[in-house]
C-alpha positions as protocol buffer text, in pm:
chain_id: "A"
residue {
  index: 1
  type: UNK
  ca { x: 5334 y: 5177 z: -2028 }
}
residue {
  index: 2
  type: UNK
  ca { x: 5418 y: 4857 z: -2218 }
}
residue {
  index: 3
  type: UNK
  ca { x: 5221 y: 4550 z: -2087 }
}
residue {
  index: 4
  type: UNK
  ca { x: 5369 y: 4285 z: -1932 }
}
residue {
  index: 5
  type: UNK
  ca { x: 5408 y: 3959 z: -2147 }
}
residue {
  index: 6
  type: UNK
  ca { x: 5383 y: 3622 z: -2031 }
}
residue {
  index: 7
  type: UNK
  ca { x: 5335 y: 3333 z: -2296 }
}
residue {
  index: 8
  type: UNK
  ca { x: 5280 y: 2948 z: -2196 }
}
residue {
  index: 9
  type: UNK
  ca { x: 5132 y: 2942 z: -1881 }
}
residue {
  index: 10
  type: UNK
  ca { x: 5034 y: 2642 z: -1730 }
}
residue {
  index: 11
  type: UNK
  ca { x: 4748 y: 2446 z: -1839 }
}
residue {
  index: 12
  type: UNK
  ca { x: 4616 y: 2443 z: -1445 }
}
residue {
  index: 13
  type: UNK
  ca { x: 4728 y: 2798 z: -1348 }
}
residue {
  index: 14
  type: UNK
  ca { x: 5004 y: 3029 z: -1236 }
}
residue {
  index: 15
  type: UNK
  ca { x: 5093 y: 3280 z: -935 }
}
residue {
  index: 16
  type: UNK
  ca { x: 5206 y: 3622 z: -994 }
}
residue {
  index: 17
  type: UNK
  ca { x: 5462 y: 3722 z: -752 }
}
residue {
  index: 18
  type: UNK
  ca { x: 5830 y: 3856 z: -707 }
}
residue {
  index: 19
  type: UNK
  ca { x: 5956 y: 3488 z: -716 }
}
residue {
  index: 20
  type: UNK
  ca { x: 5723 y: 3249 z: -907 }
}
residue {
  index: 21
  type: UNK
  ca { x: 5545 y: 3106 z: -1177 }
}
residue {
  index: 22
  type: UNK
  ca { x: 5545 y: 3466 z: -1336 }
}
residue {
  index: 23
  type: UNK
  ca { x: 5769 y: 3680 z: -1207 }
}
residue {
  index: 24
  type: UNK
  ca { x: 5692 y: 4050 z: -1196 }
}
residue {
  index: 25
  type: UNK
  ca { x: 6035 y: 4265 z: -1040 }
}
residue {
  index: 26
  type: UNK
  ca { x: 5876 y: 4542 z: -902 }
}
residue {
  index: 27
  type: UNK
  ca { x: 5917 y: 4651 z: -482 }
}
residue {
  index: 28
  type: UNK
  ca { x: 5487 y: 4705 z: -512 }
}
residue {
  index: 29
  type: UNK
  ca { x: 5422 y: 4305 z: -574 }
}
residue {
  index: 30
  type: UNK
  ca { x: 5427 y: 4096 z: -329 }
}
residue {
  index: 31
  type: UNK
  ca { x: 5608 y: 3757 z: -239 }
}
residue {
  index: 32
  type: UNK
  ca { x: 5265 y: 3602 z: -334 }
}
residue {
  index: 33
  type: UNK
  ca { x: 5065 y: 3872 z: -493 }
}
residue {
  index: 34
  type: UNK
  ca { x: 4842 y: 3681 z: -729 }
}
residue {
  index: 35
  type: UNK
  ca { x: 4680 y: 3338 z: -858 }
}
residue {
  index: 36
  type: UNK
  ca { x: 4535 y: 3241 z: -1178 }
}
residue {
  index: 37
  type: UNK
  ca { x: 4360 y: 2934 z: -1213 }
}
residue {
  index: 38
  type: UNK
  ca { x: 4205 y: 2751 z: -1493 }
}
residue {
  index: 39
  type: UNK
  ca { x: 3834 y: 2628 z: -1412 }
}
residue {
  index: 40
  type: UNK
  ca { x: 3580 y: 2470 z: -1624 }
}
residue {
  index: 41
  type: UNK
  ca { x: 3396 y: 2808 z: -1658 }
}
residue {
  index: 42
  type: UNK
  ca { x: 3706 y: 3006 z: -1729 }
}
residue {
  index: 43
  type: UNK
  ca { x: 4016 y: 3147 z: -1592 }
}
residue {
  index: 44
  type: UNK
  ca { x: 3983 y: 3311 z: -1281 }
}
residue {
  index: 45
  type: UNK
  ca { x: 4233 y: 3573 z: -1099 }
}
residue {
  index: 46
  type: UNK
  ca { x: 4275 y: 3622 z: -748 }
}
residue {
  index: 47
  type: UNK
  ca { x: 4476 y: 3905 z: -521 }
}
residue {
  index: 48
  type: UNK
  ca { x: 4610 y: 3744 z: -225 }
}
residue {
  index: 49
  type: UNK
  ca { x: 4615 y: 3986 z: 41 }
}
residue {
  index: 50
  type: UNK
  ca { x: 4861 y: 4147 z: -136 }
}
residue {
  index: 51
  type: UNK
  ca { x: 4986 y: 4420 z: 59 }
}
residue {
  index: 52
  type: UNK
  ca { x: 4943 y: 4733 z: -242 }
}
residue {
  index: 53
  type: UNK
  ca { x: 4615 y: 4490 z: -417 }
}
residue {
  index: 54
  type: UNK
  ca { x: 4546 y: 4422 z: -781 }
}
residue {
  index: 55
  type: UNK
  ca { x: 4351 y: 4655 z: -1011 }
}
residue {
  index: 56
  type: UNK
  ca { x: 4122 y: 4483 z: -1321 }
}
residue {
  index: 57
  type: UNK
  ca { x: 3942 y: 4687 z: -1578 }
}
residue {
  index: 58
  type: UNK
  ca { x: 4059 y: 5005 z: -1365 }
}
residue {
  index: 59
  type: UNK
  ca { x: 3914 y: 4880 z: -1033 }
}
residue {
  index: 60
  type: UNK
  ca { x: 4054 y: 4743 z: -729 }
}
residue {
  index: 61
  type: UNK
  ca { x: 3953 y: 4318 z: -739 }
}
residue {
  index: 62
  type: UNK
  ca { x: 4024 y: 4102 z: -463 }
}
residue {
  index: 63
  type: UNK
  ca { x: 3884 y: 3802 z: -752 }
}
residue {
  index: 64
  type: UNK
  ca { x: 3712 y: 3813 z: -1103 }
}
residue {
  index: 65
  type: UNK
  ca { x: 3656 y: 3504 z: -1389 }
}
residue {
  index: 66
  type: UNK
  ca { x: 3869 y: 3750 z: -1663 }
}
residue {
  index: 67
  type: UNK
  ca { x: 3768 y: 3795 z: -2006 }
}
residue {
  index: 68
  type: UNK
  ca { x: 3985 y: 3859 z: -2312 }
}
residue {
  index: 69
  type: UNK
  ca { x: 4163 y: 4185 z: -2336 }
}
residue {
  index: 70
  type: UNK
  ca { x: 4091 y: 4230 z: -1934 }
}
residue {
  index: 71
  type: UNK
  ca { x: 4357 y: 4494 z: -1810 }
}
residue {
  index: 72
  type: UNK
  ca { x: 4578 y: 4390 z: -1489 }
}
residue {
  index: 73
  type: UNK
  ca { x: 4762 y: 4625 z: -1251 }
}
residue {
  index: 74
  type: UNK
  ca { x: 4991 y: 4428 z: -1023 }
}
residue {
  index: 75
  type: UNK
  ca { x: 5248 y: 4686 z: -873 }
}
residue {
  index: 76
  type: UNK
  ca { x: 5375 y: 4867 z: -1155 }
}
residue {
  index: 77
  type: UNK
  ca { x: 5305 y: 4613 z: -1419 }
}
residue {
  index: 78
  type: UNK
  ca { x: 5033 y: 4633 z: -1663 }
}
residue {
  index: 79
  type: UNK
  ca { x: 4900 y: 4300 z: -1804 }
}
residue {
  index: 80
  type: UNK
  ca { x: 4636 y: 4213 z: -2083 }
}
residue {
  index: 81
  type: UNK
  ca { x: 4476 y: 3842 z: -2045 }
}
residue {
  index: 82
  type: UNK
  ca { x: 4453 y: 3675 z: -2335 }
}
residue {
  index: 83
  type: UNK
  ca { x: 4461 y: 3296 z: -2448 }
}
residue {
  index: 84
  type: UNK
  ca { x: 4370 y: 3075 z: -2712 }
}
residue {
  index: 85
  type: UNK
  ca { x: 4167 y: 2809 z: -2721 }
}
residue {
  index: 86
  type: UNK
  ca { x: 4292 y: 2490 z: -2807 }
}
residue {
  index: 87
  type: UNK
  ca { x: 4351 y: 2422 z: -3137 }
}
residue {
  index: 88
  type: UNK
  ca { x: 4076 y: 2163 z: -3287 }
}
residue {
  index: 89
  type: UNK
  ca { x: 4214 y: 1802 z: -3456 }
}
residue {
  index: 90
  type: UNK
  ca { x: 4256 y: 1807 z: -3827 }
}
residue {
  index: 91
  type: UNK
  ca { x: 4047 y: 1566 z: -4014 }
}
residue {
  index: 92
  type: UNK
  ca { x: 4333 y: 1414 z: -4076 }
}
residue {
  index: 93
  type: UNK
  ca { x: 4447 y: 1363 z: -3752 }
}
residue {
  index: 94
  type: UNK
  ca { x: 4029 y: 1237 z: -3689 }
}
residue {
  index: 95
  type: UNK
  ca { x: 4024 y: 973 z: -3950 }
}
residue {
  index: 96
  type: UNK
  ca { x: 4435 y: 817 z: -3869 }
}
């Protein structure tokens, strides 16, 4: 199975759903399956009540802070987190 790809999300966070911020077509996600939210300690995922759930790192999650390379199961769709950090300022940019 290929994983899903999903590149710029929003600085704040996204939802995971048939319909929304990323949209995953598949009958076993629901309307509003899924949040992920940026905090200050990291980016954190959240099922919500989803009627068939959310599997991380092969086990069912209702929430978890993810980590780099984290697997996803939403429905059918497999998803590795990943993100960059921002890129630092050039010293160039630091002494203009």
């Amino acid at each position: 199975m290929t994983p899903t790809r999903a590149n710029g999300l929003p600085s704040l966070g996204a939802m995971l759903a048939r319909s929304s911020d990323i949209v995953l077509a598949d009958s076993q996600v629901s309307r509003q399956h899924a949040q992920l939210t940026r905090t200050a300690t990291g980016w954190h995922f959240a099922d919500l009540d989803s009627r068939n759930g959310s599997v991380v790192n092969g086990r069912p999650c209702t929430g978890a802070f993810l980590n780099e390379g984290d697997e996803l199961y939403i429905g059918n769709a497999r998803l590795i987190f990943a993100h960059s950090a921002p890129a630092a300022p050039s010293r160039e940019m630091e002494n203009a």
